[in-house]
Backbone bond lengths (Angstrom), bond angles and torsions (degrees), N, CA, C in turn:
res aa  C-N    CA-C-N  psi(-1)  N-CA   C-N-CA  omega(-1)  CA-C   N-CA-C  phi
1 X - - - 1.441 - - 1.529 107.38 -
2 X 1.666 106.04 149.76 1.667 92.94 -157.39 1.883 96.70 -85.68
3 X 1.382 121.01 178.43 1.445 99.44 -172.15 1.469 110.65 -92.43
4 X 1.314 133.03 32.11 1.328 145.60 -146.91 1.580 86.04 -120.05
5 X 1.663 119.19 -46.78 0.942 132.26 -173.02 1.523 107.50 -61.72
6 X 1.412 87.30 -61.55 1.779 97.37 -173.34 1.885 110.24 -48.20
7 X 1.001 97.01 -34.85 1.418 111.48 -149.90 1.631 103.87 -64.56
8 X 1.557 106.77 -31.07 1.856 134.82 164.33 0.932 104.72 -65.39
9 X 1.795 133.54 -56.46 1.469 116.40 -176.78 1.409 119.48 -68.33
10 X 1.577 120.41 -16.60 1.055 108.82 170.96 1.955 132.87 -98.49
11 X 1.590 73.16 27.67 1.802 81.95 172.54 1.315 104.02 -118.24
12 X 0.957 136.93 -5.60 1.636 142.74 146.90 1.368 128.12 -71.11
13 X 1.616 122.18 -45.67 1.434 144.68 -173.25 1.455 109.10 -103.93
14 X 1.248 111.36 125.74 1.829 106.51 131.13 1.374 138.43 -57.56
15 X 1.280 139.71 153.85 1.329 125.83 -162.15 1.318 121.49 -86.53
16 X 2.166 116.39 -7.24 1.101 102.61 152.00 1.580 127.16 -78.64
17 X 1.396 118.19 -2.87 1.519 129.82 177.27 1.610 96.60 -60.78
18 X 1.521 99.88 -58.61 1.351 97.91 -157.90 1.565 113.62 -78.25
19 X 1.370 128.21 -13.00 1.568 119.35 160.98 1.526 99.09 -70.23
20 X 1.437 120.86 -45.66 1.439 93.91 -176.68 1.643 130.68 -72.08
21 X 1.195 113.60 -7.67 1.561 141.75 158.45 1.599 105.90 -65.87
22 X 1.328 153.30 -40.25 0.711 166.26 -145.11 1.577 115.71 -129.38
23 X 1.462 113.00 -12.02 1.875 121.54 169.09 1.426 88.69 -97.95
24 X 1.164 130.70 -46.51 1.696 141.97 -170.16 1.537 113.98 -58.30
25 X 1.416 123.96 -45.88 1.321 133.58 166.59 1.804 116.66 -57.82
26 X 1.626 92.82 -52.43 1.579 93.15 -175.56 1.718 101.03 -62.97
27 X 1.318 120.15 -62.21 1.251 132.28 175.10 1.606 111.26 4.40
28 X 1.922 95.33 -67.00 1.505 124.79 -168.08 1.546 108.15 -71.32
29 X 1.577 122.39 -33.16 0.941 119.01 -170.33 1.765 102.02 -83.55
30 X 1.513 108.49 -46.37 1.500 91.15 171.45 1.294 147.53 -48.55
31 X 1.732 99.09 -31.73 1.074 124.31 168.82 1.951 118.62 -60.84
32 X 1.331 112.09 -43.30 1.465 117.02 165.64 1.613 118.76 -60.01
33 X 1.094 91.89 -37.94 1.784 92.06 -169.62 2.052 98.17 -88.30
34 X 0.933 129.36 -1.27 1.366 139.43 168.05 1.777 123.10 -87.13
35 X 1.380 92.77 -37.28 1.775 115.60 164.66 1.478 111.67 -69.44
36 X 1.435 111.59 -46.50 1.001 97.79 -152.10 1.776 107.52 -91.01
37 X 1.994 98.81 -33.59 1.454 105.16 157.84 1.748 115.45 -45.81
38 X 1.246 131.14 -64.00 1.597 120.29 167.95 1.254 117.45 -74.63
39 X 1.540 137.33 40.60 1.320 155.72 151.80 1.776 85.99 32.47
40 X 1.511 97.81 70.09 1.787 94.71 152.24 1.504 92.45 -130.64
41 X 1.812 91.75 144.30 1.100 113.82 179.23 1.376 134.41 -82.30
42 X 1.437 146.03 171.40 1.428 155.38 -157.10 1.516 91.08 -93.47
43 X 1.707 101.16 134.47 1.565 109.78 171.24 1.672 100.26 -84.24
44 X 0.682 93.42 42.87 2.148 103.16 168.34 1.389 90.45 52.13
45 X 1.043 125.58 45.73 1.918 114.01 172.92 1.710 108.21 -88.41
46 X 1.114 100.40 -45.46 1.248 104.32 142.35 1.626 154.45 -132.79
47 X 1.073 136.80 120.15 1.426 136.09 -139.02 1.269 105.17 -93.73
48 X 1.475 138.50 103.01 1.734 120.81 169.41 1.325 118.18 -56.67
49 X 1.154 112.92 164.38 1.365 118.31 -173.08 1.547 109.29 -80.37
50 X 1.261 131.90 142.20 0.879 150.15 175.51 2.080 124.03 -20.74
51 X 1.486 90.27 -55.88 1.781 127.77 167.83 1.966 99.32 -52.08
52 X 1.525 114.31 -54.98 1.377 122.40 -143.75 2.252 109.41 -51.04
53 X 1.067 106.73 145.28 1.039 114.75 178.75 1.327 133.61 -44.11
54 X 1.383 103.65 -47.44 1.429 137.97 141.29 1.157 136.44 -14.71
55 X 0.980 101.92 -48.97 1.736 123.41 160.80 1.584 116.87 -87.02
56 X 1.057 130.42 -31.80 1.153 132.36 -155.16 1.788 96.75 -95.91
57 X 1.495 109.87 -18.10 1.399 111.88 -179.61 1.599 100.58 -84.01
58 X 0.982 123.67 -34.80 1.600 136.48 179.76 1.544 91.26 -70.15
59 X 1.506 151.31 -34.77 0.960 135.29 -153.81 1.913 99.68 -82.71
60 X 1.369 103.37 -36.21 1.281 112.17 -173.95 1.378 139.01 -81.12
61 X 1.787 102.43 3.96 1.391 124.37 175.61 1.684 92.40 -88.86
């Protein structure tokens, strides 16, 4: 992240905000790429939109 970036989160956050902001993201992302590697699906909590990319990559497997 460039430090221009950083430099914004840390005028909003404290730096334990932002490790816990930053365990929370990876968390989510591991968690997506683990779903989607054992192709289980979303309890519809949330629905993408119809258009989303996301879908359209799933359409083509």
């Amino acid at each position: 992240m460039p430090d221009e970036v950083f430099d914004e989160l840390k005028r909003h956050f404290d730096t334990r905000q932002i490790v816990d902001l930053t365990a929370t993201i990876a968390l989510e992302n591991m968690r997506a790429r683990f779903n989607r590697a054992l192709q289980i699906e979303s309890d519809s909590f949330c629905q993408l939109p119809a258009h989303h990319p996301a879908l359209a990559s799933e359409a083509s497997r």
